[in-house]
C-alpha positions, 0 to 999 in steps of 0.5 A: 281242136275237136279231135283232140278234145274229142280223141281225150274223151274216147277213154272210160276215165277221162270221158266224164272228167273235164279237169281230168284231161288237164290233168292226165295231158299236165302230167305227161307233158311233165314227164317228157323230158325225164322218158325222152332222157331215158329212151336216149340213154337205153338206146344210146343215141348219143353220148349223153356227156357233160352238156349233151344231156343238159342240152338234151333235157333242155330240148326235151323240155322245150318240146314238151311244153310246146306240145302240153299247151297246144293241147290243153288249148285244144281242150278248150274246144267246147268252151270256145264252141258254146261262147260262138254259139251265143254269140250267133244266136244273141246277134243273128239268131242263128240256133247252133247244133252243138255236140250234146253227147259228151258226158264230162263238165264241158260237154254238158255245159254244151247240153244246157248251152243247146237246151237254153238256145232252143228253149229261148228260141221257141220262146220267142216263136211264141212271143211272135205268134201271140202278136201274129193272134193278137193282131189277126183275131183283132182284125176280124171281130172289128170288121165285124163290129163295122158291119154290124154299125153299117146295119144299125144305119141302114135299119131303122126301129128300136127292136133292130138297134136292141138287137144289135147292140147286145151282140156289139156288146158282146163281142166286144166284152169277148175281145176285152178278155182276150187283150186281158189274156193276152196282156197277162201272157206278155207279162207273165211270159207263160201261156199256161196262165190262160190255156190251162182253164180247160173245162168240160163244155157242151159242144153245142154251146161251142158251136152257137158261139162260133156262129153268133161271131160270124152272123154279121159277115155272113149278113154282109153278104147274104150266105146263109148258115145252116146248122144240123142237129148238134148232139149233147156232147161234152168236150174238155175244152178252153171255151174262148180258144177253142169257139174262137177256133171254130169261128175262123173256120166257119168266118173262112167259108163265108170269106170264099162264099159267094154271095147268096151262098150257104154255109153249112155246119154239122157233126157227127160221132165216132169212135170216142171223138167229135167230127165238125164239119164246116162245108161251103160252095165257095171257091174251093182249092187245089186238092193237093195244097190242103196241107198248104194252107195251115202254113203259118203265112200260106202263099195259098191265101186268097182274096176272099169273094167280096175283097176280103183280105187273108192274113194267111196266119187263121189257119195255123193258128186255128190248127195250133188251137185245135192241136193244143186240145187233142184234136186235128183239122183237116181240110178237103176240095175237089178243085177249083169252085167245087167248094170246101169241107173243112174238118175238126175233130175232138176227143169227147169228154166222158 
């Protein structure tokens, strides 16, 4: 069926009129009989006499019919092609790849059919990967606020609970507005309600505000972070993705630290962009598998040294976010134990 579908669209007036192959196929089937009576007679391949010419036509016209239905039904080819696709995307969400490059009526509904499938496709990626967020940057903000709360039992004086109990409050007014922002997107079915607030921001800020999420987890385990002179520099950034972002990567390197360990932040300038660096000594990688781990549910997640779980989805979200600023990650090991360097860079702001 999709060679003849396909053999009616190879010629310049029939590839961009659906209705006209109908048409075109209707009116020959029409004429069979009349040309086969015709041939019949110039050739004189039988006496056509009495009911030899009604039985000839009678023929002719029986095969002709016959022929015109089977090839008007083979161009419902496309029809047939796009009503399976739905049917397998809506029930086992397989994504077709259908022919998008015939040009008549049936072959752009095969367009927008594909178009529609991808787009409800990745849509509901996104869906799933907002769920994958919401679940993973819940996780580790409340594991945070559990140790900060095991601190402010084991430490005694009003200083020590002030000082805590502000950055409770903190944290716990930042993760308020991402469930706001993320409840506005699974109304709205549009992200751009929340990632479109880009605005020009001082790196340094973005830094201090990653480290301050981290401080409690690196408490825990007595890692020290060290941050390096941050220059003066404005980056067009969302604020909260983009400090949440950094804060996975720094609440990385604490995760694969071992106690005691340090942590180490810094950046440099170059060619219009920002470098952040976040450097630890911790258990390292197989150089090789760097590009693994940004893999949205890694196999190379790893325990962390304290038995902290790995979802195995930071790293891919954290590139996700990285990537939807105009920057790039990367990350570097020289193995095993040697410690890992983990990389972000950022167009600077003029």
């Amino acid at each position: 069926m999709k060679n003849i579908y396909h053999i009616f669209s190879k010629p310049g007036f029939l590839s961009s009129n659906y209705t006209l192959k109908f048409l075109f196929i209707a009116f020959i089937g029409v004429h069979i009989p009349l040309i086969v009576l015709i041939i019949a007679i110039v050739f004189e391949w039988m006496p056509l006499k009495g009911w030899n010419v009604i039985l000839v036509a009678l023929l002719a016209t029986l095969v002709a019919t016959g022929l015109t239905l089977l090839l008007l039904r083979s161009l419902l080819w496309p029809i047939q092609q796009a009503k399976t696709a739905l049917q397998n995307y809506t029930r086992k969400k397989l994504v077709p790849a259908l022919p998008v490059h015939y040009t008549d009526e049936a072959g752009q509904l095969l367009q927008q059919v594909q178009v529609t499938i991808d787009s409800m496709d990745a849509l509901l990626k996104e869906r799933r990967d907002i769920l994958t967020l919401l679940s993973h940057d819940l996780r580790v903000p409340f594991t945070q606020l559990i140790s900060l709360g095991d601190l402010l039992q084991a430490e005694d004086g009003a200083a020590f609970a002030s000082k805590y109990g502000a950055i409770i409050h903190k944290m716990a007014s930042e993760q308020l507005v991402f469930i706001q922002d993320i409840i506005e997107i699974l109304q709205t079915g549009k992200d751009e309600a929340v990632s479109h607030i880009f605005e020009a921001k001082n790196i340094r800020d973005i830094v201090f505000m990653a480290v301050d999420m981290q401080q409690a987890a690196a408490s825990r385990k007595d890692i020290t972070i060290t941050i390096h002179p941050v220059p003066d520099i404005q980056v067009k950034c969302n604020t909260r993705l983009l400090s949440q972002a950094v804060s996975n990567i720094i609440g990385n390197a604490i995760k694969f630290s071992y106690r005691g360990d340090e942590v180490i932040v810094k950046l440099h300038v170059f060619s219009g962009h920002i470098h952040l660096l976040v450097a630890d000594k911790g258990i390292g990688f197989e150089s090789g598998k760097a590009e693994l781990l940004f893999n949205k549910f890694t196999s190379e997640g790893k325990i962390g040294t304290d038995g902290e779980v790995s979802s195995g989805v930071g790293l891919y979200l954290t590139r996700k976010v990285i990537q939807n600023h105009g920057g790039m990650i990367a990350a570097f090991s020289e193995g095993k134990n040697k410690g890992a360097v983990f990389t972000i860079q950022l167009p600077i702001t003029n």
